[in-house]
C-alpha positions in Angstrom: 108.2 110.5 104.9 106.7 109.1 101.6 104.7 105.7 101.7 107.3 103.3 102.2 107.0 101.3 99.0 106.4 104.2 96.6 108.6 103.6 93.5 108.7 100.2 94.1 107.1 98.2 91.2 106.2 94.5 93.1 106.3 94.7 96.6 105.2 91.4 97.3 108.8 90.6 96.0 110.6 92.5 98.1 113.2 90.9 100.8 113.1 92.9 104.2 113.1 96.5 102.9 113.5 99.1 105.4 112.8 103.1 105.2 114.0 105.4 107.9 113.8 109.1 108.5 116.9 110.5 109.1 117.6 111.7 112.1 117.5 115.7 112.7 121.1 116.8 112.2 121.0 115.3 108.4 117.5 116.2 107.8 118.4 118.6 105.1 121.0 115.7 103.5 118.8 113.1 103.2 115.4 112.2 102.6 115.1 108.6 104.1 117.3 105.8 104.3 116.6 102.3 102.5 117.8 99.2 103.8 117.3 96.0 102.1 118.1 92.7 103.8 118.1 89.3 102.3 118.7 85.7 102.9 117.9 83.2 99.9 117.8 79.8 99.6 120.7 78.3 97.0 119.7 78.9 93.4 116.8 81.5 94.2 117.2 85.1 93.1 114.8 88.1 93.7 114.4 91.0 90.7 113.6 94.3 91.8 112.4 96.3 89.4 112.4 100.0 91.1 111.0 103.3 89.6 113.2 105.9 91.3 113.1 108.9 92.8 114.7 112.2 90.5 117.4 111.9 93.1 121.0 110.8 94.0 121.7 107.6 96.6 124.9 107.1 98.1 124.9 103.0 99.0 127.0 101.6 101.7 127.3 97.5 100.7 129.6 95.0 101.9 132.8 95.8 99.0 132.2 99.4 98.6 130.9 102.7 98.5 128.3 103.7 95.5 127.2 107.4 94.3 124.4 106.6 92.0 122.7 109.9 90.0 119.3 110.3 89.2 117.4 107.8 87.1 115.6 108.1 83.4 114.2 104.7 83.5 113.8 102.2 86.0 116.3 99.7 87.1 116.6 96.2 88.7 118.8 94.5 91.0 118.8 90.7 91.1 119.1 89.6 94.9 121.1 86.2 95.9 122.0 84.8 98.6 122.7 86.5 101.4 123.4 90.2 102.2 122.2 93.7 102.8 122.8 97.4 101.9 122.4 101.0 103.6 121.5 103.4 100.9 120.4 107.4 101.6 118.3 109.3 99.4 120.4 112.3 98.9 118.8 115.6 99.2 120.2 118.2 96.1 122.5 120.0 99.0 124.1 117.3 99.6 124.7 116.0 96.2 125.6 119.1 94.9 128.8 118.6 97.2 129.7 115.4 97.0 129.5 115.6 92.8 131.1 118.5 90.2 128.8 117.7 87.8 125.6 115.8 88.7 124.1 115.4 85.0 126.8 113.7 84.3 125.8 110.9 86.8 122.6 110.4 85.1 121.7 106.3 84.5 125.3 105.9 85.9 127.2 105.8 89.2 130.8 106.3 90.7 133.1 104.3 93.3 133.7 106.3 96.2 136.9 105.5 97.9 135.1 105.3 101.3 136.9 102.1 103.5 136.3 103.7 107.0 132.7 104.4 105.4 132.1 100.7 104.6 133.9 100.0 107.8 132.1 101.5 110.0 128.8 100.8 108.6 129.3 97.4 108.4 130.3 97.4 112.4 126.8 98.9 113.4 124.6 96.2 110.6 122.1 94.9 111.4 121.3 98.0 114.1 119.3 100.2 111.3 119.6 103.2 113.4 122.9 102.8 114.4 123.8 102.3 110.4 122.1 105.8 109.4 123.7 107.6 112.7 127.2 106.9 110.7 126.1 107.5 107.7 124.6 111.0 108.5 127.8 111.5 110.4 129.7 111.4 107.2 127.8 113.2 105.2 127.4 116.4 107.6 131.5 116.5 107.5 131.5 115.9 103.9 129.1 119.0 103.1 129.5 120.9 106.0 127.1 123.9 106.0 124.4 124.4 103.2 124.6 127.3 101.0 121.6 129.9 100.1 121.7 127.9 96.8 121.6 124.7 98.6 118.5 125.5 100.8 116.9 126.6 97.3 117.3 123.2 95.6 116.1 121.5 98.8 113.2 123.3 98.8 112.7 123.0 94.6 113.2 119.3 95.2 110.5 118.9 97.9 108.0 120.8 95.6 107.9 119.2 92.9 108.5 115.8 94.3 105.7 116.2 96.8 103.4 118.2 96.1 100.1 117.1 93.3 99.0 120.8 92.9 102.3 121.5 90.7 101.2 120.0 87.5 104.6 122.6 85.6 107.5 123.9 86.1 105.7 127.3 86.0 103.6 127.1 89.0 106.9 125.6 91.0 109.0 128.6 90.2 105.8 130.8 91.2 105.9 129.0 94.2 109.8 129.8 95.0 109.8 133.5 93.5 112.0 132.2 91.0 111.7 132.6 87.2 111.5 129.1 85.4 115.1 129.7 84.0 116.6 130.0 87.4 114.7 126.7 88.7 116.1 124.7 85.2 119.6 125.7 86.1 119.5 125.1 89.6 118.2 121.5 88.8 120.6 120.5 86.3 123.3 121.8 89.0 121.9 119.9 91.9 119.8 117.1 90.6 120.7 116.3 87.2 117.5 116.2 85.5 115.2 119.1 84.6 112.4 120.1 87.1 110.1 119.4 84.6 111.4 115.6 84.2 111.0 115.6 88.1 107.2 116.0 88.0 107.1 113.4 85.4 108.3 111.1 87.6 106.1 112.2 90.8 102.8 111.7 88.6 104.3 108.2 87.4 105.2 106.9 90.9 101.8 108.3 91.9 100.0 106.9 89.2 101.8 103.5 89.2 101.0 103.1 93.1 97.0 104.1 92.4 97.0 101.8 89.9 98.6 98.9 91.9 96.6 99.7 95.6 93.6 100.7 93.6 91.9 97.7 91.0 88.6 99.4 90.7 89.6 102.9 89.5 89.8 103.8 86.3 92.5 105.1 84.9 91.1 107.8 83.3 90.1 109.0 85.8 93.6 108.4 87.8 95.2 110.3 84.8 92.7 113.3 85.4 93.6 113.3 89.1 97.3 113.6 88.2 97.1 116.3 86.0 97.5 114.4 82.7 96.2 115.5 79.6 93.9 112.1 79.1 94.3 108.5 79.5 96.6 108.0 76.7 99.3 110.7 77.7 99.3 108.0 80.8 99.8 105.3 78.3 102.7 107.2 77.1 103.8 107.6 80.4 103.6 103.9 81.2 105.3 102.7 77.6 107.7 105.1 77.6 109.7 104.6 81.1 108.6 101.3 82.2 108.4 99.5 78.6 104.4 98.3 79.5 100.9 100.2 79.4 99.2 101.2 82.9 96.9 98.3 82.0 99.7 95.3 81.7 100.7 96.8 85.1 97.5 96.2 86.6 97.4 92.7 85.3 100.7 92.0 86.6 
């Protein structure tokens, strides 16, 4: 499973923040489960700025049942008081099942009229295992067995979220014996977002976690390492999604 705080901009900040692997009979559903927990003191709140994953979450929270699509920019809850959510990180099989058309979820989310979900997950909180056993429960009758096309988006996703050798969406579909046209549809089928946006947003997680666990290096030479073109096209990078320079971030 990826380090537990990748995509997270200020873990210092973070409440109790769980990751789980999912256990094996939804291990081609979902990548991890999340978990927040809070409990804040009157008139405190806790922002939490998150670079996401180019995938879907389905979120289990006391009042309902969220589908949220992949993300273009980051996003921020605003903890208080008390509470606590179960969220998946959906793998493209499963999304592709439980959404017609998931580029139309991008930046947005639906209500899923889930009670028995909520229900039940509620019953096994704060048991973290017990949570993700009913979650993965439901999902496995919702998508029932994965398709040939399924297994193939699993397998796009996991490439180019995973792996630094793919710098484009040329060497993936090398990779998967698939010609780039084929790997663009099957994302904007199953994910939402093109496979080349995907990379983007590996190298930028990548990048925003060296810069953060790593003071000393210099970001050109972090840029190098993650295949962009020079220190500025990480500027760019930077600017463009998370409205500040790699730099501010490192002063932050």
């Amino acid at each position: 499973m990826t380090d537990p705080t990748r995509g997270v901009l200020y873990p210092e900040r973070l409440p109790r923040f769980t990751r789980l692997a999912p256990p094996a009979a939804a291990s081609d559903l979902v990548e991890w489960f999340w978990f927040p927990e809070w409990d804040l003191p009157d008139g405190v709140e806790s922002r939490q700025p998150i670079l996401g994953y180019p995938a879907a979450n389905l979120a289990v929270e006391p009042g309902g049942v969220t589908l949220w699509g992949a993300t273009t920019r980051t996003s921020e809850r605003v903890l208080r008081g008390s509470g606590w959510a179960a969220g998946a990180v959906l793998k493209p099989a499963a999304f592709m099942r439980l959404h017609d058309a998931p580029s139309e979820l991008v930046d947005g989310h639906t209500v899923l009229d889930e009670p028995e979900l909520e229900r039940t997950v509620s019953a096994a909180m704060p048991d973290l295992g017990a949570a993700a056993a009913v979650v993965s429960r439901w999902l496995s009758e919702r998508v029932g067995p994965l398709t040939p096309e399924g297994r193939l988006a699993n397998a796009m996703a996991e490439l180019l979220t995973s792996d630094a050798e793919v710098h484009r969406v040329d060497d993936a579909a090398e990779r998967l014996k698939v010609s780039v046209r084929t790997l663009q549809r099957l994302a904007h089928r199953t994910v939402g977002v093109s496979p080349a946006a995907m990379i983007r947003r590996r190298r930028l997680q990548e990048a925003a976690q060296r810069v953060r666990d790593d003071p000393d290096a210099a970001l050109a030479d972090i840029a190098a390492e993650l295949g962009y073109a020079d220190q500025a096209h990480l500027a760019n990078d930077f600017r463009a999604v998370l409205g500040f320079t790699a730099s501010d971030y490192r002063a932050r």
